[in-house]
SEGU-857186 format. One record per residue (C-alpha): residue number from 0; z, y, x; residue in one letter. Coordinates in steps of 0.5 Angstrom, whole numbers, plus 2048, in hexadecimal, padded with zeros to 3 digits. Each point is the difference from the previous one (the first is absolute). Layout:
BEGIN
<node i="NUM" w="Z" v="Y" u="X" aa="a"/>
...
END
This chain:
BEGIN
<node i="0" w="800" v="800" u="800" aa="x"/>
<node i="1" w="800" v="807" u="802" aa="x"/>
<node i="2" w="805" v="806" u="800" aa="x"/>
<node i="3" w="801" v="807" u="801" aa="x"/>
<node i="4" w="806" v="801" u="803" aa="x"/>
<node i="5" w="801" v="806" u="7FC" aa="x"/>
<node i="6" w="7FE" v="7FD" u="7FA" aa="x"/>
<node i="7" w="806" v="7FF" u="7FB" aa="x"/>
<node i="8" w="7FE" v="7FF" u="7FA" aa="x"/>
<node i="9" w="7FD" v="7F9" u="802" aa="x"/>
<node i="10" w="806" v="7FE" u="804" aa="x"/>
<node i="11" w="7FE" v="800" u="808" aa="x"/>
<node i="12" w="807" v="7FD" u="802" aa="x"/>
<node i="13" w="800" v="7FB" u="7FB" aa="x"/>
<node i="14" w="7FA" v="7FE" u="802" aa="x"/>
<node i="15" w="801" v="7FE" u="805" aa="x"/>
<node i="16" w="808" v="7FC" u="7FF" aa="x"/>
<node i="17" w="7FB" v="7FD" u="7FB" aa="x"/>
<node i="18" w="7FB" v="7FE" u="805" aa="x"/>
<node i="19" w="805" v="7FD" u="805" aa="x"/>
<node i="20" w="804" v="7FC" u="7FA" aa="x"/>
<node i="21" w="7FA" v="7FD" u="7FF" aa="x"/>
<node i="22" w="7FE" v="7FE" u="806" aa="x"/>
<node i="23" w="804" v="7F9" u="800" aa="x"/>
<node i="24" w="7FB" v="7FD" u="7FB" aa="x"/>
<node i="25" w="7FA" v="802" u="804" aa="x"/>
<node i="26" w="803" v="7FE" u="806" aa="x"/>
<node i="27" w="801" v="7F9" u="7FB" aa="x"/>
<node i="28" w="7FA" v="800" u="7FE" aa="x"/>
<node i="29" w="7FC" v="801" u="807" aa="x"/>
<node i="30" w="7FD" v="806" u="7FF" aa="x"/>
<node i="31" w="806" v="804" u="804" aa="x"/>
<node i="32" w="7FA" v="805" u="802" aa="x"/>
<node i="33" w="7FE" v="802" u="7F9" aa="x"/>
<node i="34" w="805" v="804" u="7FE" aa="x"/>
<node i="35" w="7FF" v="808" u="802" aa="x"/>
<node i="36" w="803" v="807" u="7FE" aa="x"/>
<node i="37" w="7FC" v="806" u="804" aa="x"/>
<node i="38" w="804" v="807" u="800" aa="x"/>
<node i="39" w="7FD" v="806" u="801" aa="x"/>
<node i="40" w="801" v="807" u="800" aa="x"/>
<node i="41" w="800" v="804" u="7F9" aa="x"/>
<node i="42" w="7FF" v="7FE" u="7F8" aa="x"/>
<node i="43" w="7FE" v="7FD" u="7FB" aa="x"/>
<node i="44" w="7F9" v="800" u="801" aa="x"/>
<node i="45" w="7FB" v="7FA" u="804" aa="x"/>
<node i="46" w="7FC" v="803" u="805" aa="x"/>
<node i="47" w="7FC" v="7FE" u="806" aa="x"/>
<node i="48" w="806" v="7FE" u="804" aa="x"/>
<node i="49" w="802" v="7FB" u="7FB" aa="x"/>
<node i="50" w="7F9" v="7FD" u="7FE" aa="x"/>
<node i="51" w="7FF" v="7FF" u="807" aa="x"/>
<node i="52" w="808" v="7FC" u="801" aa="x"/>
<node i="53" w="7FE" v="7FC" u="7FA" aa="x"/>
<node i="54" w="7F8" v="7FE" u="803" aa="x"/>
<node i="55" w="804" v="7FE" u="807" aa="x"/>
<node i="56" w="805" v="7FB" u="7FC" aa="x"/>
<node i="57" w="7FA" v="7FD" u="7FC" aa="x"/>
<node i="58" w="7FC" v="7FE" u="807" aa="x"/>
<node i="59" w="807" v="7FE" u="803" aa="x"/>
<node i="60" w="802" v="7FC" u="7FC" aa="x"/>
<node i="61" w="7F9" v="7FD" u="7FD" aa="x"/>
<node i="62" w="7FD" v="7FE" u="808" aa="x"/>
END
């Protein structure tokens, strides 16, 4: 997922407790690499910094 870290109305820093408390049932699951939180500075708006995080995953995790 992505966050802005300013952005709190969607709840950056629960986002990530979120992620992290998941990770164990990835982990169980084999994909321990698929779970991901992308910060950056600012709001509640995607731009190009968030696409770009989200591309990176997909070709990370689907090689």
């Amino acid at each position: 997922t992505t966050e802005g870290n300013q952005d709190y109305w969607s709840n950056p820093i629960g986002t990530g407790v979120t992620c992290r408390a998941a990770q164990p049932v990835f982990d169980l699951l084999g994909a321990s690499d698929r779970n991901a939180v992308y910060y950056r500075d600012g709001g509640h708006a995607q731009n190009e910094k968030d696409w770009t995080a989200i591309v990176d995953f997909f070709l990370r995790v689907t090689e």
